[in-house]
Wavefront OBJ file of the C-alpha trace (Angstrom):
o trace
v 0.000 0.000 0.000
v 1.003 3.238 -0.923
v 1.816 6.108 1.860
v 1.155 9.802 1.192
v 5.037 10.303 0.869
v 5.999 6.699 -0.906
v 5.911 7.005 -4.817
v 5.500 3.178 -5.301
v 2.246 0.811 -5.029
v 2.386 -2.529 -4.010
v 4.549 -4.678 -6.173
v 7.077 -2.090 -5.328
v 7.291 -0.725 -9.000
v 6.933 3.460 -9.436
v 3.653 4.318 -9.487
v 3.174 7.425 -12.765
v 1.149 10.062 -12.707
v -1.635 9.312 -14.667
v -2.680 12.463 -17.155
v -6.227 11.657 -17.658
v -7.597 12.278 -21.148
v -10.100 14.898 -19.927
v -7.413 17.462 -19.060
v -6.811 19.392 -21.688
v -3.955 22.052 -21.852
v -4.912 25.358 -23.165
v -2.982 28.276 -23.860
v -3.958 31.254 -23.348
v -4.046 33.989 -25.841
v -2.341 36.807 -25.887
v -3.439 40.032 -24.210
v -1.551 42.285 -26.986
v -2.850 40.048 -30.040
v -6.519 40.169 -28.773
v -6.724 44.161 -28.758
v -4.703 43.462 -32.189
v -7.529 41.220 -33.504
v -10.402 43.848 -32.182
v -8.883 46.668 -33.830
v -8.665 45.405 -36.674
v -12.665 44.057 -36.522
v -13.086 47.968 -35.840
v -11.101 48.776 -38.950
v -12.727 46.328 -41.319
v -16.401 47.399 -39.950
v -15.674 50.998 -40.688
v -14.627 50.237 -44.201
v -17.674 48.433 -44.645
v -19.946 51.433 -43.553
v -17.455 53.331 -46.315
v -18.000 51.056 -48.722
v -21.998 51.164 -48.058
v -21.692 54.989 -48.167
v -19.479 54.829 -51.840
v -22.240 52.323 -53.149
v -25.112 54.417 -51.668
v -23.803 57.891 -53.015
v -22.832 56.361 -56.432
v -26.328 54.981 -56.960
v -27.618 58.373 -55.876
v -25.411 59.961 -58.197
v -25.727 57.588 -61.640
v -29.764 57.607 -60.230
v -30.032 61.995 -60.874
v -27.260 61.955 -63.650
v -26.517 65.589 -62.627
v -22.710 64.321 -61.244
v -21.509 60.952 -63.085
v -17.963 62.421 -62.170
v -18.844 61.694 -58.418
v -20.219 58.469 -59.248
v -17.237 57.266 -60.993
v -15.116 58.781 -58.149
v -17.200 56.844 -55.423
v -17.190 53.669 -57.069
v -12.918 53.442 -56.993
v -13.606 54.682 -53.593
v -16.121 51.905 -53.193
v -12.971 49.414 -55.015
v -10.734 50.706 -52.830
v -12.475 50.542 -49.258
v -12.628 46.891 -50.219
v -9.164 46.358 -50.546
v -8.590 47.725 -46.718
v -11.153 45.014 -45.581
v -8.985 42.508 -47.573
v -6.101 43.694 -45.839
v -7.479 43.606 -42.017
v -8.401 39.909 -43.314
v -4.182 39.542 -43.548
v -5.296 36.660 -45.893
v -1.654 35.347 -47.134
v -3.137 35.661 -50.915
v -3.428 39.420 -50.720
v -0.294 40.492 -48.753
v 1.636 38.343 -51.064
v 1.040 40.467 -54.221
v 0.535 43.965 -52.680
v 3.609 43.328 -50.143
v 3.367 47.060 -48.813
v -0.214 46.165 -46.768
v 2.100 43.472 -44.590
v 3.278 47.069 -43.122
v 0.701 48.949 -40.996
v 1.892 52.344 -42.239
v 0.875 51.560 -45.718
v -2.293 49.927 -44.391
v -2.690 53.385 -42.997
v -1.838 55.606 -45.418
v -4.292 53.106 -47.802
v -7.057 53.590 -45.036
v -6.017 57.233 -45.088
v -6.456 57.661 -48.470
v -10.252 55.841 -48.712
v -11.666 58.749 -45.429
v -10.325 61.259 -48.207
v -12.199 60.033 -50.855
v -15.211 58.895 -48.981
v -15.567 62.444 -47.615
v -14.326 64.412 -50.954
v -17.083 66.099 -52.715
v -20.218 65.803 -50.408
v -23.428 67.044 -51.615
v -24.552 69.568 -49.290
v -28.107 69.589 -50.429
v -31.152 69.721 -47.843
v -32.333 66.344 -49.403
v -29.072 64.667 -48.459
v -27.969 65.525 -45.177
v -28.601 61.722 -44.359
v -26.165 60.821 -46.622
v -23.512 63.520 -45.126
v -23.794 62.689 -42.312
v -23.175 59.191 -43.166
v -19.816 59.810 -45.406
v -18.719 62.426 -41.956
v -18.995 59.440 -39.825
v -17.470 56.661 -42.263
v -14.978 58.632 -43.114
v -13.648 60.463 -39.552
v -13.502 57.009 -38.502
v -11.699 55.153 -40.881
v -9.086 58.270 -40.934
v -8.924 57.876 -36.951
v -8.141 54.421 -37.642
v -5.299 54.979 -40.643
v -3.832 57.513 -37.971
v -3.336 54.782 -35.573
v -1.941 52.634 -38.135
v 0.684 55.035 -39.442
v 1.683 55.925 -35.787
v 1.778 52.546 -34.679
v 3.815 51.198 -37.779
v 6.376 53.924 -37.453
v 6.577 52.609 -33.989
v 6.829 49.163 -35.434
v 3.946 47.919 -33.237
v 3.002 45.297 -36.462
v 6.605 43.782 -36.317
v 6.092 43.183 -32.571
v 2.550 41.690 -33.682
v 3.763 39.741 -36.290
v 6.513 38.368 -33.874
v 3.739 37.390 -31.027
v 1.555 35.753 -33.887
v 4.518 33.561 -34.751
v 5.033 32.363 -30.560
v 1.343 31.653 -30.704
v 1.445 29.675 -33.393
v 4.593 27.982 -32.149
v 2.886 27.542 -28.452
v -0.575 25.987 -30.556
v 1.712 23.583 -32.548
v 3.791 22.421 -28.933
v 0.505 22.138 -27.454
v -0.822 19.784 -29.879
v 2.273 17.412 -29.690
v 1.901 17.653 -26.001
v -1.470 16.515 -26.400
v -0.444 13.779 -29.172
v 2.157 12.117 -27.139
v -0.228 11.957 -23.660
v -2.694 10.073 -26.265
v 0.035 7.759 -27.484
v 1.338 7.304 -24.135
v -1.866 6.381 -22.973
v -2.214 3.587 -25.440
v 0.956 2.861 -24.827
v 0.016 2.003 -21.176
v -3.027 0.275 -21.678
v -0.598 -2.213 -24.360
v 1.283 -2.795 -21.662
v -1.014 -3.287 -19.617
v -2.496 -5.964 -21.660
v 0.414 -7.692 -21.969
v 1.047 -8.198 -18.133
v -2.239 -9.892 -17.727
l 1 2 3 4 5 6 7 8 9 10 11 12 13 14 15 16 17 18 19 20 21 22 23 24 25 26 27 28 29 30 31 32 33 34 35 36 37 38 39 40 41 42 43 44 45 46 47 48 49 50 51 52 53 54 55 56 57 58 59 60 61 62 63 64 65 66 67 68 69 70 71 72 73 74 75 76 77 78 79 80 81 82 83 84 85 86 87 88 89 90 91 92 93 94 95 96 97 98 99 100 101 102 103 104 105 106 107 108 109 110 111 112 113 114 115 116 117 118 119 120 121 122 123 124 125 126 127 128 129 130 131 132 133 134 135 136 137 138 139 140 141 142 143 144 145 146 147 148 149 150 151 152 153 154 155 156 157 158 159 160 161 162 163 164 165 166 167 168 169 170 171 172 173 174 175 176 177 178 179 180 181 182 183 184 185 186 187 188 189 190 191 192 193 194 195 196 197
C-alpha cells in the first residue's frame, strides 16, 4: 500500500502520474494580439460602412445623372475601401502580391487615403444631409483608424505583432504534440497493460 510520501504501489514498481484524457492544456491567448484582432474588426467594420456609403452615393449619383464624375469617383472609392477590408483579413493571398499592406503604415496611409475620398465632394443639399452625415462618420472614422496605423507602424507595433503571432502559433503547434504524445502514451500504457495480464 502506498503512503502519502511513498511514490510506489504494491509490487514495489513506481507508481506514474496518470494524465487523464479529460485534461486538456490550453494556452492562453495573448493580451496584446486580442486588442490586435479587435482593432482590426473595428477597422474592417468601418470600411464596410465606407464602402456602403461609396455604393449608396454612387447609386444616388448615376440615379439623378446631374454628377456621373462623383459616381465614378465613389465607385474606386467603393474598389478601394474593399481592398482595406482585404487587408485587415491579412489573408496570405493578398499580402503576397501587394507586399506594402504586410506594413501597418501603408495599411494606414491606404485607409487614409479611402476617409479622403469617402468624404471628398459631399453634396450639401437639404435632401441629403442623411447621406452627409453618413460619409462624416465613415470617413472620420476610418481616418482615426489609418492615424493609428501610421503611428503605430512607425513605432513598429506590427513587427512586434507579427513576432507574437509567430510564438502563438509555435505555443498551438507544442501544445498539440503535447497533447499527441499523452494520447500515445496512454495507449501505450493500456498495451502494456495488456500484456502483463
Amino acid at each position: 500500500m502506498a503512503r502519502n510520501g511513498d511514490p510506489q504501489g504494491d509490487g514495489g514498481e513506481p507508481v506514474l502520474p496518470r494524465a487523464s484524457s479529460s485534461t486538456r492544456l490550453r494556452s492562453r491567448s495573448d493580451p496584446f494580439l486580442v486588442v490586435c484582432r479587435c482593432f482590426s474588426v473595428i477597422t474592417s467594420l468601418t470600411a464596410i460602412l465606407c464602402i456602403a456609403v461609396n455604393v449608396l452615393s454612387a447609386f444616388r449619383s448615376f440615379k439623378n445623372g446631374a454628377d456621373v464624375f462623383d459616381g465614378i469617383f465613389r465607385c474606386y472609392a467603393f474598389v478601394i475601401a474593399f481592398f482595406v477590408v482585404l487587408a485587415e483579413t491579412e489573408w496570405g493571398f493578398i499580402i503576397k502580391f501587394w507586399k506594402v499592406l504586410e506594413y501597418w503604415a501603408g495599411r494606414g496611409m491606404l485607409q487614409i487615403f479611402v476617409a479622403v475620398m469617402t468624404r471628398a465632394f459631399p453634396d450639401y443639399t437639404v435632401k441629403q444631409q442623411d447621406l452627409v452625415l453618413l460619409q462624416n462618420i465613415a470617413s472620420y472614422m476610418l481616418l482615426a483608424c489609418g492615424v493609428v496605423y501610421v503611428f503605430s507602424g512607425i513605432l513598429c507595433i506590427g513587427f512586434l505583432k507579427r513576432s507574437r503571432q509567430q510564438k502563438e502559433i509555435t505555443r498551438e503547434q507544442a501544445v498539440q504534440d503535447l497533447e499527441e504524445l499523452e494520447r500515445r502514451r496512454e495507449e501505450l500504457e493500456q498495451l502494456l497493460l495488456a500484456e502483463r495480464v
